[in-house]
TIKOL-496052 format. One record per atom (N, C-alpha, C): residue in three letters; x, y, z. Coordinates in pm, whole numbers, plus 50000, padded with zeros to 5 digits. Layout:
! residues N
ALAXYZ ...
! end
This chain:
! residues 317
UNK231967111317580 UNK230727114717509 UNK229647104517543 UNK228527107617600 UNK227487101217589 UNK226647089917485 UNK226187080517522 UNK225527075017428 UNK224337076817401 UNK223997087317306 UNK222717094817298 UNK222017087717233 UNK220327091917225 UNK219997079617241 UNK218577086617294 UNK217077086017195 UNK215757084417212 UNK214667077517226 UNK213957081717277 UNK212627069817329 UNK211097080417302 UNK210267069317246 UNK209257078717230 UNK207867068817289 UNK206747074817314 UNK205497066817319 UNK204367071417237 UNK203467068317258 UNK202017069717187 UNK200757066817236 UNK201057062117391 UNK200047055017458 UNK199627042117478 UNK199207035517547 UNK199167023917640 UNK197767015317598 UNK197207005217629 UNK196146999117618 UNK196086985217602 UNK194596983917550 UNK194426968917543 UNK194346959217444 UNK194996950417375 UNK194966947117267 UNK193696938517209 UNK193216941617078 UNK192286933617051 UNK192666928316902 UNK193136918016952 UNK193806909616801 UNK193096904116716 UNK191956900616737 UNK190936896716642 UNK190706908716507 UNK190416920016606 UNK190166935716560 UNK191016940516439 UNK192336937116480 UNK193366940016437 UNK193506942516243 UNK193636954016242 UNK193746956216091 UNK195466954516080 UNK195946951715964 UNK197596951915969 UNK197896961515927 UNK197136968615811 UNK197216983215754 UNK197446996415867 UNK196466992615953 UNK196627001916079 UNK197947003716175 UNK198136988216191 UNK199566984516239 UNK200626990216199 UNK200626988616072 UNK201936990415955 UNK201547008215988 UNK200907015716007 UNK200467027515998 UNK201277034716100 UNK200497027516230 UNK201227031716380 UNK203217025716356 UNK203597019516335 UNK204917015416286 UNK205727019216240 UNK205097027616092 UNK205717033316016 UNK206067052016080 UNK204887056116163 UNK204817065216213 UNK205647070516299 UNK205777061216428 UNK206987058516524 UNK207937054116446 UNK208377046016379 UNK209557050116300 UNK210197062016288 UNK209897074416194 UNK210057077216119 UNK210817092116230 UNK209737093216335 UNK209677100716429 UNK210967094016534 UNK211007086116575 UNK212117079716632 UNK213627083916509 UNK213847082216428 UNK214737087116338 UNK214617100216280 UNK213837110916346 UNK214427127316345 UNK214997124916493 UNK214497123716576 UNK215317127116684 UNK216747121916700 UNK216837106316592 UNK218027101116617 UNK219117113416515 UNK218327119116385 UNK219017127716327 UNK219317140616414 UNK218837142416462 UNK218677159416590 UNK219967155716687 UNK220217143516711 UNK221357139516853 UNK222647137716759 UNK222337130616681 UNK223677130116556 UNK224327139116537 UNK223477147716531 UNK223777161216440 UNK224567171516561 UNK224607168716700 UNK225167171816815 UNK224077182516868 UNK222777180316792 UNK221947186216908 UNK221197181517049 UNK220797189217130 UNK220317190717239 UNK219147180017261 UNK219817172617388 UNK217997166417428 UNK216457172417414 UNK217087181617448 UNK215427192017473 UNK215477194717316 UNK215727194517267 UNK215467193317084 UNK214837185417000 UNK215577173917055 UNK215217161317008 UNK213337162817047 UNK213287158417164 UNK212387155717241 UNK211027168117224 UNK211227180617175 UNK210807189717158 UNK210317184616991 UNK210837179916903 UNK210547177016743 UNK209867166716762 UNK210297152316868 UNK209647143816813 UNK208327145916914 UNK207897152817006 UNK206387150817043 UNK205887163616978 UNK206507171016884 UNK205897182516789 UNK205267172716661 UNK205857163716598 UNK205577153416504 UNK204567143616588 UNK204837138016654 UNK203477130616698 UNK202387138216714 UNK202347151416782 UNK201257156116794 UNK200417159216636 UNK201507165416553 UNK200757166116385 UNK200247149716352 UNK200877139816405 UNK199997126816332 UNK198527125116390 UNK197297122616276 UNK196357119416415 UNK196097105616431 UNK196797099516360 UNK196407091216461 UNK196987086116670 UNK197297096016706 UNK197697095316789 UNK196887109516890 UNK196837105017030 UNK195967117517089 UNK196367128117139 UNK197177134717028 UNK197677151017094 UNK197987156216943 UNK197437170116953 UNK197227180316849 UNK196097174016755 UNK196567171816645 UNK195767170216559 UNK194907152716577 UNK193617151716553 UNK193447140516645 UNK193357138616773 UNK193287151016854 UNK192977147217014 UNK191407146616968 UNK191527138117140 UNK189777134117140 UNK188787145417174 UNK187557144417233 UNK186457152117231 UNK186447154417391 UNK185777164617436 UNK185667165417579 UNK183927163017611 UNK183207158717711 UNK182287158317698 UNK181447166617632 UNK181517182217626 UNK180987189517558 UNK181127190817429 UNK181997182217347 UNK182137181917233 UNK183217194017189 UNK184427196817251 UNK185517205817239 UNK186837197117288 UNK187937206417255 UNK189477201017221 UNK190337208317344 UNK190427201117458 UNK191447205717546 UNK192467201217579 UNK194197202517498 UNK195267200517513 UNK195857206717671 UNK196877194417644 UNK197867197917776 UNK199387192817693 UNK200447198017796 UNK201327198217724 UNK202677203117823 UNK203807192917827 UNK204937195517917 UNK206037194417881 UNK207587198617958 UNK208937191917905 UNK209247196518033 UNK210517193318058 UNK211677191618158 UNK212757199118144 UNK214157202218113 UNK215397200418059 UNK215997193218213 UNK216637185218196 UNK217077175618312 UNK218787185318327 UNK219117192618264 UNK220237199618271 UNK220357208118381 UNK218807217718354 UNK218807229918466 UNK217567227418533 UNK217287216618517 UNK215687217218588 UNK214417223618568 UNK214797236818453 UNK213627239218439 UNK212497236618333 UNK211347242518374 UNK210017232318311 UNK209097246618256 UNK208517237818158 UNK207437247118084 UNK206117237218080 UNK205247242518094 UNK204027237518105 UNK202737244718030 UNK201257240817987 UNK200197240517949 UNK199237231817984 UNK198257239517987 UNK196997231417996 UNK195907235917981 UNK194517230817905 UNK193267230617879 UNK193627243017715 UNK194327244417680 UNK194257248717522 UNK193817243517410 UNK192897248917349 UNK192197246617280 UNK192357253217097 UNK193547266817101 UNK193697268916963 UNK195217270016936 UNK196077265216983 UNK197377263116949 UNK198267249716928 UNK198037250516754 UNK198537237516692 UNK199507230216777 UNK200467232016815 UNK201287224916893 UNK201577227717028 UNK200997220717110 UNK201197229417265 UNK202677221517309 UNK203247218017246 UNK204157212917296 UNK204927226417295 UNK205067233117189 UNK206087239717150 UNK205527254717224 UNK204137253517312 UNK203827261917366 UNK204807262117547 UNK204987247517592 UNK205547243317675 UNK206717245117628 UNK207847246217563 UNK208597251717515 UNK209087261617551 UNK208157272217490 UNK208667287417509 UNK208127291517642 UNK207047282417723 UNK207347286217866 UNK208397286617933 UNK209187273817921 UNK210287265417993 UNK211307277617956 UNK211827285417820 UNK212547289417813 UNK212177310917825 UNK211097315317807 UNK210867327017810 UNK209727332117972 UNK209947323818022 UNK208867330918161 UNK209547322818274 UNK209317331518394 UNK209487325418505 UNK208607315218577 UNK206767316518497 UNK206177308018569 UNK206777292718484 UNK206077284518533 UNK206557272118542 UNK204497268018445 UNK203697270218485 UNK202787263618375 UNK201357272118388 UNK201027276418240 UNK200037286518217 UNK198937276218147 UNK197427282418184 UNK196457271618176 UNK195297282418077 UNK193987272717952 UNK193747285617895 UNK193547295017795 UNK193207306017849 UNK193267310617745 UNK194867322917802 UNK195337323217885 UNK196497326917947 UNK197587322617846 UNK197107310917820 UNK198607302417802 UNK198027303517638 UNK197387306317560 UNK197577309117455 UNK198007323817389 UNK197647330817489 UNK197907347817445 UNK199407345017454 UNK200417339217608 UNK201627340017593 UNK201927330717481 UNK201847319217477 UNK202207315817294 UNK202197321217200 UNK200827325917126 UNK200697337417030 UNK201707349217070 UNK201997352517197 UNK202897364917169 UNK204407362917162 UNK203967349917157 UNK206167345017126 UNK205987333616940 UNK204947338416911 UNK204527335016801 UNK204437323716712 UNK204127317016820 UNK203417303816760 UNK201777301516727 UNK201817292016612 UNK200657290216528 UNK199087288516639 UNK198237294916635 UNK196737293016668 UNK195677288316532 UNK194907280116550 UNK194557273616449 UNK192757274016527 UNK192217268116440 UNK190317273116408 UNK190177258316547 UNK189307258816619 UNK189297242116725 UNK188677233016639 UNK188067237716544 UNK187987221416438 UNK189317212416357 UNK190547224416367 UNK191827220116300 UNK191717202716379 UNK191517202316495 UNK192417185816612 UNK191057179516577 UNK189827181216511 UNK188997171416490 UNK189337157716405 UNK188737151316422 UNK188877140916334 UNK187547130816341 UNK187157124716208 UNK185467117016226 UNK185967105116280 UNK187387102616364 UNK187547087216371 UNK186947093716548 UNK187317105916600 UNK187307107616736 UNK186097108416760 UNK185257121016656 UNK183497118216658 UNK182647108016655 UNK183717097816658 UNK182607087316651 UNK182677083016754 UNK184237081516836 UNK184787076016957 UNK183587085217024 UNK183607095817050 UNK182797102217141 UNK181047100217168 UNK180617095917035 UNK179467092717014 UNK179077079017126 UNK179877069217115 UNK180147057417188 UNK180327059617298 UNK181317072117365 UNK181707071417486 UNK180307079417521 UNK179397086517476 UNK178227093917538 UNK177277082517554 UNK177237076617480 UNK176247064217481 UNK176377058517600 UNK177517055117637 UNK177787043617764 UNK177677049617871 UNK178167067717857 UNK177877075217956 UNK178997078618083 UNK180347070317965 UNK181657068018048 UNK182987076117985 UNK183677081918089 UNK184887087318052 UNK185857076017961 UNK186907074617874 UNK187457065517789 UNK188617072717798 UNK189467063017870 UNK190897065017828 UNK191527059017693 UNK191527065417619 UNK191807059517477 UNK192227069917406 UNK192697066017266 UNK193057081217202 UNK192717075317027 UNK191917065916994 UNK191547059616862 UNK190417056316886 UNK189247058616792 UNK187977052816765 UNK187907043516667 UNK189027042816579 UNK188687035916455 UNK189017022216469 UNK187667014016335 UNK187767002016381 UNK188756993116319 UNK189716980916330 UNK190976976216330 UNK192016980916361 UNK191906987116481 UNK193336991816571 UNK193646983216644 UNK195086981916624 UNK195556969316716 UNK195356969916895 UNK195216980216946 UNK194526987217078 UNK193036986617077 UNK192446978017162 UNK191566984117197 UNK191036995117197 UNK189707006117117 UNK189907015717098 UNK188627021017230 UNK187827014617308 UNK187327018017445 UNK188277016217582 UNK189567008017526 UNK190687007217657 UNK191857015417632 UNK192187025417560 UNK193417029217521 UNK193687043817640 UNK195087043317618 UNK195007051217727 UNK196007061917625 UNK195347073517613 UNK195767085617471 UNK197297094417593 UNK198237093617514 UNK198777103917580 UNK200707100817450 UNK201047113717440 UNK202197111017368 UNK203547116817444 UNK204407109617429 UNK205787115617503 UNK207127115417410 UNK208447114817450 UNK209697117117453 UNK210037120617549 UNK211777108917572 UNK212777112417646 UNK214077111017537 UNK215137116617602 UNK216017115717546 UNK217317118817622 UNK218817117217600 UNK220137113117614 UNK221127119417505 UNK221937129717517 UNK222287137717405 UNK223767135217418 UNK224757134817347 UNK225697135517352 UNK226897145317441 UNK226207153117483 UNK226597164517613 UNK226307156417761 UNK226037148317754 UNK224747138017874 UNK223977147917961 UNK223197150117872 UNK221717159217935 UNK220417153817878 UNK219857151517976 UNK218647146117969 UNK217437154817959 UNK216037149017861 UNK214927159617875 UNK213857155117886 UNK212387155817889 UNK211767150017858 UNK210317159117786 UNK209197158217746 UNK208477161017709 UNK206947151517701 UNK205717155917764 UNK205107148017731 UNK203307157817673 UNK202877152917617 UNK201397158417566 UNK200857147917502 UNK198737156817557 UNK197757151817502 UNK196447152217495 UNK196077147517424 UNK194437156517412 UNK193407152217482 UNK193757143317619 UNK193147141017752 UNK192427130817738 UNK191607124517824 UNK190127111617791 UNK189247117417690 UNK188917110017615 UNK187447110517559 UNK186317112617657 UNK185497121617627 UNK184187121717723 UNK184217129117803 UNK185587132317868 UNK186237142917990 UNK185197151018011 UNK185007157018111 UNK184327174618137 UNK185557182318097 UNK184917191618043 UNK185527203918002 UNK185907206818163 UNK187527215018172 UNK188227215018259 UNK188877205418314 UNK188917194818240 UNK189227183318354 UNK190937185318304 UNK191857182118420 UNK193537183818350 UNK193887169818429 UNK194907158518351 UNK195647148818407 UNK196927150618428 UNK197867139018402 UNK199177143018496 UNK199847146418377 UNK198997148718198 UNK200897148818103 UNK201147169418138 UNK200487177418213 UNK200977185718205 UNK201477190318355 UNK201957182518398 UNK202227183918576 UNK203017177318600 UNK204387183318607 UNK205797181918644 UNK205917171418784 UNK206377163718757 UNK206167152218844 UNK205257140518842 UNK204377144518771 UNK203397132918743 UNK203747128318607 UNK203627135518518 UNK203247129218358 UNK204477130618318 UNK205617142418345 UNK206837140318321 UNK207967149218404 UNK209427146018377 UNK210117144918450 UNK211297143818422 UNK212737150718401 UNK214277151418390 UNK215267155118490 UNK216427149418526 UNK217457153018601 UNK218557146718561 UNK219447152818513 UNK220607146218430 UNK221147137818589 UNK221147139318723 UNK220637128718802 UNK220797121218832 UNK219607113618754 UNK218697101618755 UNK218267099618640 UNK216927104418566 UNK216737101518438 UNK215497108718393 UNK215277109618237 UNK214107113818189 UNK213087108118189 UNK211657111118214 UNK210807101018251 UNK209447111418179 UNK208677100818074 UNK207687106218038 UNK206227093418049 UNK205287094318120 UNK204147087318136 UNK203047084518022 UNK202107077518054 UNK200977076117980 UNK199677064918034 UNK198917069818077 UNK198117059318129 UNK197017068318218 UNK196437059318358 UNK195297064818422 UNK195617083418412 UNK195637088618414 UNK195937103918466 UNK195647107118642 UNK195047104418688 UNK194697104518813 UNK195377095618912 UNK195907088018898 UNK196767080318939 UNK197877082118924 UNK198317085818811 UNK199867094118772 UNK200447103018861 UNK199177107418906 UNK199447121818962 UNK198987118319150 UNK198407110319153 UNK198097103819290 UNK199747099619374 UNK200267088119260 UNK201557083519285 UNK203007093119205 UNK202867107519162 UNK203857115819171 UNK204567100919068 UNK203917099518960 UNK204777084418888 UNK206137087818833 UNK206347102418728 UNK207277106418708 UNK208617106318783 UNK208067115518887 UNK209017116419019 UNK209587107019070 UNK208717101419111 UNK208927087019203 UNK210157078219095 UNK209527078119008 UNK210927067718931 UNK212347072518963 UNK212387088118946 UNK213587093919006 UNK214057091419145 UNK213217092819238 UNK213247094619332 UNK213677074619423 UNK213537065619364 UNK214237054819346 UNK215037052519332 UNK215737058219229 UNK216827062219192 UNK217567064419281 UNK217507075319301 UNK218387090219381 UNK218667085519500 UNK217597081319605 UNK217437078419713 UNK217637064019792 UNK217237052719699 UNK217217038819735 UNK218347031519624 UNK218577034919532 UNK219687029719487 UNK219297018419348 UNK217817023419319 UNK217637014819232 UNK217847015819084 UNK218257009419002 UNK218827012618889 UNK217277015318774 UNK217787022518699 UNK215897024518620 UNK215447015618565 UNK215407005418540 UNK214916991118493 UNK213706991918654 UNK214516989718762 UNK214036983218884 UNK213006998318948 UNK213527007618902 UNK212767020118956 UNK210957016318882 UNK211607017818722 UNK210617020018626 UNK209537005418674 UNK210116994018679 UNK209076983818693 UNK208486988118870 UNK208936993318963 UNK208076995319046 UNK207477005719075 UNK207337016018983 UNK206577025818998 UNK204997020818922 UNK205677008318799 UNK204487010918693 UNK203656995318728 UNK204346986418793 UNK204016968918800 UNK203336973118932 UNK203806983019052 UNK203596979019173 UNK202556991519246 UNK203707002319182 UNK202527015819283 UNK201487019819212 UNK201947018419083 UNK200547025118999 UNK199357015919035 UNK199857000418950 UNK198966992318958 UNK198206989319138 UNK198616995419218 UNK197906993219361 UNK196707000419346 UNK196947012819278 UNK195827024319313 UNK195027022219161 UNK194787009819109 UNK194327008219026 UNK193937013318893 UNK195617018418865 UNK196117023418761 UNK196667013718651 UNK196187018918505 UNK196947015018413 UNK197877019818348 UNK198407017318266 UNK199577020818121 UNK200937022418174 UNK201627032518127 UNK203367027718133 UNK204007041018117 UNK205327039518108 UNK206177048818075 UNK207347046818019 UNK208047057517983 UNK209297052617857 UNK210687064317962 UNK211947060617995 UNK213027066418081 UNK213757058118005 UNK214757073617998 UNK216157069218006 UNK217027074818114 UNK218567070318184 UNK219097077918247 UNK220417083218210 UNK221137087618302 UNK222167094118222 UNK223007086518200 UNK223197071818176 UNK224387062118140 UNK223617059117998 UNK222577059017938 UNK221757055917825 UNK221137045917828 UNK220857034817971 UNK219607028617974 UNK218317031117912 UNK217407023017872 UNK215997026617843 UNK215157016417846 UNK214097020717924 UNK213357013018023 UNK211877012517980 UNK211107009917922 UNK209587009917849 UNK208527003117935 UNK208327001118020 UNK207426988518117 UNK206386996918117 UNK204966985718094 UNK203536992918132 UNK202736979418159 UNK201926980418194 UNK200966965018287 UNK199886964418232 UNK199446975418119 UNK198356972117972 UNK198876961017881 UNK198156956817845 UNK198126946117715 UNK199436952017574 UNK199426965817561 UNK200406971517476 UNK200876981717518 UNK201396990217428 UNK201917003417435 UNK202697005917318 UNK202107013017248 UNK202947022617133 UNK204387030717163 UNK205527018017139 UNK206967024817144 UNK207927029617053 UNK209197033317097 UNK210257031416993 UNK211427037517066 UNK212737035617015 UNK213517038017087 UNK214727038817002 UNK215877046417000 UNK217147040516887 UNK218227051216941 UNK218927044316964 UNK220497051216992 UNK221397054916814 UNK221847066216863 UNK222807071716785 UNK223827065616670 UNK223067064116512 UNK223717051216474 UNK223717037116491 UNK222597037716529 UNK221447020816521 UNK220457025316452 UNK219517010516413 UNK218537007816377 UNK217437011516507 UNK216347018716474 UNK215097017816575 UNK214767008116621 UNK214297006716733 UNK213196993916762 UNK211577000916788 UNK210886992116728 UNK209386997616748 UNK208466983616737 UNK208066987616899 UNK206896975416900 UNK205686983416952 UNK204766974116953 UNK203086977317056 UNK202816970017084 UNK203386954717111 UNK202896945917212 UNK203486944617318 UNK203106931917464 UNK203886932317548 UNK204896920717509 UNK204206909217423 UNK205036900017428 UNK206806903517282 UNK206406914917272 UNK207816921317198 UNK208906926917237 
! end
């Protein structure tokens, strides 16, 4: 039996400790907690990676303080365009979304791709009719607002700059003009099948249309019982430049590197060449788990089957 066993993120960035509210802290903490311990209940319970991993970026996306579903940021035009992915590392196959704008959880829209269609990722208003017709929730596009993001956006129009970030509000332990918004899960099930899942409500400021790597299989995320589950967060364009997902596998598979050594040179060496930030969270199929990002933080957590969680957001933790 496997040592099952989840990992989650929240996104990457820069810390500003002065800034730092503890209330906010204790906020983001308590959050990843809580979410890290359904999935540890979902693997316990002898369910499925793709379960796990499917609940806990369904729960992050309902928190807002975090940038997917409720609480994604603004697009330059002042609208809400989700993206949204998973893996199953079992059979390889993938469900995908992107640029949705009225379906509460696109995760769970990526979901019922992965498991009811042959395509592989619907973009849209495509990809909401097939959701709605496998009957999941559509909600009003003011539901993912929030006045902490309207304000973020107000700032990011001012400067006149795209913002990788996914918080406007002030005493966040992140930098809230350096953050890099994007939410994931991987996971390790007691069957040893691996999954992954990643979504998010894109840059602040974005053009309408713009899509990064969390909904593009190989970039933003990534499973092969294999090698390992691999979910991103950081530049988007770069993710997807350096195939970051992939590539960690593909280290693996090919050169012999164990995911500690994959994960630090996809995220210390190739990303950071093409002048990329943030990180990613893998596990593989022995129950390693590997968190490395070359930002100042990153919103984690992680807990095997019958442990205590761990949850940090700094680097020096």
């Amino acid at each position: 039996m496997a040592r099952a066993v989840i990992a989650i993120h929240g996104g990457a960035g820069a810390i500003t400790r002065a800034a730092m509210s503890t209330e906010k802290e204790q906020a983001y903490t308590d959050a990843l907690a809580a979410i890290v311990a359904s999935g540890q209940a979902i693997l316990a319970a002898g369910g499925s990676a793709l379960d796990a991993v499917t609940e806990a970026v369904r729960l992050l996306e309902e928190c807002p303080l975090f940038n997917a579903g409720k609480g994604a940021v603004f697009t330059h035009q002042g609208t809400h365009e989700l993206d949204a992915s998973m893996m199953d590392g079992r059979t390889l196959e993938v469900g995908a979304v992107a640029g949705v704008k009225h379906l509460r959880n696109p995760v769970l829209a990526a979901r019922a791709v992965l498991e009811n269609s042959p395509h592989a990722l619907f973009i849209g208003e495509g990809a909401e009719v097939f959701a709605e017709q496998h009957g999941l929730e559509k909600v009003a596009a003011d539901y993912f607002s929030t006045p902490e993001r309207f304000a973020q956006l107000q700032r990011a129009l001012g400067s006149e700059q795209a913002i990788l970030d996914h918080d406007g509000a002030a005493g966040d332990p992140l930098d809230a003009d350096r953050k890099l918004g994007t939410v994931g899960a991987v996971a390790l099930d007691r069957d040893g099948n691996l999954a992954a899942a990643t979504s998010t409500g894109g840059m602040t400021n974005k053009q309408a249309g713009r899509v990064g790597d969390s909904p593009i299989i190989g970039a933003g995320c990534y499973a092969s019982n294999h090698t390992a589950a691999v979910s991103c967060t950081g530049t988007g364009e770069v993710f997807m430049r350096s195939l970051a997902a992939y590539d960690l596998a593909a280290l693996m598979e090919y050169a012999g590197l164990s995911l500690q050594q994959a994960a630090d040179r996809v995220i210390m060496e190739k990303v950071l060449a093409l002048g990329g930030s943030g990180g990613l969270i893998a596990v593989d199929a022995q129950g390693n788990v590997a968190l490395p990002f070359n930002s100042e933080g990153m919103y984690r957590g992680y807990g095997y089957v019958g442990e205590p969680a761990v949850i940090n957001i700094y680097r020096e933790e």
